[in-house]
N, C-alpha and C positions, 0 to 999 in steps of 0.2 A: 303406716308408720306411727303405729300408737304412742312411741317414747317425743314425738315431735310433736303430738295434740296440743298440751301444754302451754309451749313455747307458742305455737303456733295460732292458737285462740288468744293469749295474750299479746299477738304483734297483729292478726287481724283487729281486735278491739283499737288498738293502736293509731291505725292508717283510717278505721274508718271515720277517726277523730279528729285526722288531722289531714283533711284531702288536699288534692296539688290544684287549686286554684290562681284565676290569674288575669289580667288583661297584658295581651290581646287572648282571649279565649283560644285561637288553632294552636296555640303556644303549648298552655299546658292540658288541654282537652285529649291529648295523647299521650302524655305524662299520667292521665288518671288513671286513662285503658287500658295501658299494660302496665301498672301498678295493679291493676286490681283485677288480671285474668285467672290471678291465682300460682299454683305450682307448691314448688316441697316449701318453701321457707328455710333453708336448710341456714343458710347465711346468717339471716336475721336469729335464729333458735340458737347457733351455737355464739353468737357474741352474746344470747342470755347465758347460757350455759357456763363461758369463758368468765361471767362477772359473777354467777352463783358459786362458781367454786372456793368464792373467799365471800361475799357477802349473799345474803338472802332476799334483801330488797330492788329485785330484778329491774323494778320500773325506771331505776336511775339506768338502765342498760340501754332504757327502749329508743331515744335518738340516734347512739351510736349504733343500733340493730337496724333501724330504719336508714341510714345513711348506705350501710353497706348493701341492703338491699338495690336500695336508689341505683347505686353505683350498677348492681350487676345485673340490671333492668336495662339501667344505660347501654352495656356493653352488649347485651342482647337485639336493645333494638338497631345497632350498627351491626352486630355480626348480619342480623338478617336482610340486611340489605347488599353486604359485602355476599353472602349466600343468595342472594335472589331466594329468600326462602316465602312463602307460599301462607306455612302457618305455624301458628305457636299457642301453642296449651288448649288445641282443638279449635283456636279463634282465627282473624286473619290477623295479621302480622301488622304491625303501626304502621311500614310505606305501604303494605297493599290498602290499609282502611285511609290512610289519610294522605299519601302520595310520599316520594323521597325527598322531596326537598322538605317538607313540613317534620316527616322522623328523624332528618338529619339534623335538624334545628331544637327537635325536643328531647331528642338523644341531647343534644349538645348542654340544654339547660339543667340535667337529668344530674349533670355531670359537677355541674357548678352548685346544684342545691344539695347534692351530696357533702361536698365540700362546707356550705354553708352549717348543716344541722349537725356538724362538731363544734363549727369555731361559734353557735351560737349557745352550746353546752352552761350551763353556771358557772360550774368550777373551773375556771381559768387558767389556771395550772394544770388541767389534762387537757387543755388543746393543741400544746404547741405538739408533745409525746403521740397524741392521736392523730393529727394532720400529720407527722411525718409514716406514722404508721401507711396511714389511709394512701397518702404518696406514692409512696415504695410500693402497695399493692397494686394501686390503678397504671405507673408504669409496667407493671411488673407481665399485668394481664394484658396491655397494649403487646406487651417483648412477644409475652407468649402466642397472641392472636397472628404475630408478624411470621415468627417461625415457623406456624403451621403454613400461611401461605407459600413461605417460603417451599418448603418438604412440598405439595403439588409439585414444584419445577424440579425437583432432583432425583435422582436415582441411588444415591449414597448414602442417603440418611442411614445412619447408627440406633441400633438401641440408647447408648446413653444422652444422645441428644434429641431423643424422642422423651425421655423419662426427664428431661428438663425441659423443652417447649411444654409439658403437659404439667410440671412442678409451677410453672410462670401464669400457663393459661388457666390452669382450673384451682391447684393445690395452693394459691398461694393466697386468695381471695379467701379461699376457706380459713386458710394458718391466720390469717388475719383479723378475722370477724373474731374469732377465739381472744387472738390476742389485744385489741380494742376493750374487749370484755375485760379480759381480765385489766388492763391495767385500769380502767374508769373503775372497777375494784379495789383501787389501789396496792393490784400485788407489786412484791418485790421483783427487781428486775430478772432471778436468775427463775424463780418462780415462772414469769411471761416469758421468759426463752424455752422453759419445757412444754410450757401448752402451746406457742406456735408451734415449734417441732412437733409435736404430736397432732397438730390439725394440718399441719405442711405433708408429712408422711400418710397420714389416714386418708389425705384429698389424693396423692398419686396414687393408691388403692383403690378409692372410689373411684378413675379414672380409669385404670386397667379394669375392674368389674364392668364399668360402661362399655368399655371393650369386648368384652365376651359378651355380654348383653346383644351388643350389636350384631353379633355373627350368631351366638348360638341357644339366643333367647328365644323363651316361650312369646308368640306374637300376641297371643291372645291375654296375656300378662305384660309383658314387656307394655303395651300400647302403642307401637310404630313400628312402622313394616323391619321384618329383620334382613340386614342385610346391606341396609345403605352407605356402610363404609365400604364395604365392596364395590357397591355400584359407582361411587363417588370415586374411587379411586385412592383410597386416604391410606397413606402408611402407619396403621396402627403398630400397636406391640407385638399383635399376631402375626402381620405379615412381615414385620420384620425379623421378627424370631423364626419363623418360617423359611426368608430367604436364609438365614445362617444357618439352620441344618439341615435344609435339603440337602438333594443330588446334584449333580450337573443338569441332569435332564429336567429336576421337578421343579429347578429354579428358574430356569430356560422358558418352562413351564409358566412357571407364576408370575414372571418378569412378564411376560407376551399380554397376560391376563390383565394384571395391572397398570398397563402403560398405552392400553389403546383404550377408543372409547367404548362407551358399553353397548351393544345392540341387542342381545337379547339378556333381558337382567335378570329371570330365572334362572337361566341356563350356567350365565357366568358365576349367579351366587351359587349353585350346585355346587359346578366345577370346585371354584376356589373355598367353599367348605369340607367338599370330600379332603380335599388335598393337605388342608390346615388337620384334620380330624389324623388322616392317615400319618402324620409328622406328630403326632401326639401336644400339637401346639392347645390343648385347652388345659393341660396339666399343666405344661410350662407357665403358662399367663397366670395359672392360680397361686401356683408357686411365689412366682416376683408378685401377685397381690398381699399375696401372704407374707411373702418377706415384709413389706413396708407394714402390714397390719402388725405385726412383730416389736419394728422398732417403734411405732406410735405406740404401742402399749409399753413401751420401755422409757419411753419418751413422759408417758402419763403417770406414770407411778412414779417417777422423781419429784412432782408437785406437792406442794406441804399443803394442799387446797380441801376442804372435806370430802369426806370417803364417800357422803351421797353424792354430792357433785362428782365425784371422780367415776361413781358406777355407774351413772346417768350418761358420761361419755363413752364408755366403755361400752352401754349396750348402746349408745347412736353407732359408734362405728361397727361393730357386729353387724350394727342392722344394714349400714351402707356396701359396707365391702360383699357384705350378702345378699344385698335384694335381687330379685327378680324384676325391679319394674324399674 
C-alpha cells in the first residue's frame, strides 16, 4: 500500500513520541502493545488526507489521527474478547497476553484518552464540532458491533440491513477520520458532508471486498485462512445474496450449511464456495462494491478541496476496494 507509506511513517514518527505511559503500569502497558503491533493505519492516514485536502500542514492533523486510531484499537481489543479471538497482526491478542479483566480495563481507558486527545487540541473552537463528530462515530460502531451480534441469532437478515450493520460497524469510523480532518482544516460545512460521504460509501466497499476476500481470496496473499466467514457462520453479502437467488433446493441447501455447526471445515468451505461460485455470487458482490465505489467518487468530486489531495484519495480507495490482502 505504497499511497499509505507517507501518511503512515508520519503517524508512526508520531506515537513513537508520544507513548501511552502511566501509573499503575498493568493499566497502560497494554495500551502500548496493541498500539504498537502495527497494521494498515488506514484510519489515522485518511483524517491526514481528510485535512490535506484544504491545508498542507498535516502535523496540525496528527492528535485528531492518533485519537481515532486510539479509538479503533479500543474497539478491537473488545471485539477480541466478545470473539474469544486467539490473535491479532500475527501477535497474541491483549486478554490472551494480559488476561480479560486487565483488556477490559485498558480497552476501557483506550476509550477515554481518545476522547481526551481532542478536547486537549489548542484551538478551542474545533473541539466542541470534533467531540461531537468522534460521538456519533464511537456510538455508531458500538450500533454496528450489536447488530452483527444480533444477525448470529436470526435467520431473516436482509441485504439492506446487512449494508447498514456494516455502514455503522466499519464505514462510519472511516467517514469519520476523513471528516475530523477535514474540518480541524477548517473546511466549510457543505465541503465536510462530501468527504464523509465519500469515506461512508468507500468504507461499505472496503467492507464488501473484505467479503470476497474472505471466501475467495488468494491465502497466500490474503494472510488468513480463507474461508472463516463460512466456518463462523456469518451472514455476509454473499450468502445473503445467495439465499435470494437461489432455488428452493439450493437454499434448502445453504440454510442447512449455515445454521448448524461446523465439523468438517474443509469440506463445508468447499461445499458453500462451489455453490456461491455456481449462483454467480462473486459478480454480484463486485457489482454492489462497485456501485458504492461509484457514488464515493461522486461524492468526491463535489469537494472544492485540491486536486492533489483529491487524487491522492481517489488512488487510496482504488487501492482498497481492490486489494488482495
Amino acid at each position: 500500500m505504497q499511497i499509505l507509506k507517507k501518511y503512515k511513517t508520519r503517524f508512526e514518527e508520531y506515537l513513537q513520541n508520544n507513548p501511552f505511559t502511566g501509573t499503575p503500569s498493568e493499566l497502560y502497558e497494554p495500551v502500548q502493545y496493541i498500539m504498537h503491533l502495527g497494521g494498515k493505519r488506514l484510519r489515522p492516514a485518511m483524517a491526514m488526507m481528510g485535512y490535506e485536502l484544504f491545508k498542507e500542514d498535516i502535523e496540525k492533523a496528527l492528535p485528531v489521527a492518533m485519537a481515532v486510531e486510539v479509538f479503533h484499537n479500543f474497539s478491537l481489543v473488545h471485539d477480541d474478547i466478545m470473539d474469544e479471538a486467539l490473535v491479532r497482526r500475527g501477535k497474541p491478542t491483549v486478554h490472551k497476553q494480559y488476561g480479560d479483566n486487565a483488556a477490559i480495563l485498558s480497552g476501557d481507558v483506550m476509550l477515554v484518552l481518545a476522547s481526551q486527545m481532542i478536547t486537549n487540541l489548542g484551538d478551542t473552537d474545533l473541539i466542541p464540532p470534533l467531540i461531537r463528530i468522534f460521538n456519533r462515530a464511537a456510538i455508531e460502531v458500538c450500533e454496528g458491533q450489536q447488530m452483527d451480534m444480533n444477525f448470529e441469532q436470526r435467520e431473516d437478515v436482509t441485504i439492506p440491513e446487512y449494508i447498514t450493520m456494516i455502514g455503522l460497524k466499519t464505514a462510519a469510523l472511516l467517514a469519520a477520520s476523513l471528516e475530523m480532518g477535514a474540518v480541524t482544516a477548517g473546511a466549510d460545512q457543505a465541503d465536510v458532508q462530501c468527504v464523509y460521504d465519500f469515506g461512508f460509501q468507500i468504507g461499505i466497499a472496503f467492507q464488501l471486498q473484505d467479503d470476497i476476500l474472505d471466501t475467495f481470496g488468494d491465502p497466500e496473499v490474503f494472510g488468513k485462512k480463507i474461508g472463516g466467514d463460512i466456518v463462523q457462520n456469518k451472514k455476509t453479502f454473499l450468502i445473503l445474496k445467495a439465499l435470494e437467488v437461489a432455488d428452493s433446493k439450493q437454499r434448502q441447501r445453504l440454510e442447512e450449511l449455515m445454521n448448524t455447526p461446523t465439523e468438517d471445515e474443509k469440506e463445508k468451505i468447499e461445499e458453500v464456495t462451489n455453490l456461491l461460485k455456481s449462483l454467480d455470487i462473486p459478480a454480484f458482490a463486485e457489482a454492489e462494491k462497485n456501485k458504492y465505489k461509484k457514488l464515493a467518487f461522486d461524492s468526491l468530486n463535489k469537494v472544492n478541496g485540491s486536486n492533489s489531495g483529491k487524487a491522492v484519495l481517489k488512488e487510496l480507495a482504488e487501492l482498497i476496494v481492490g486489494r488482495d490482502i
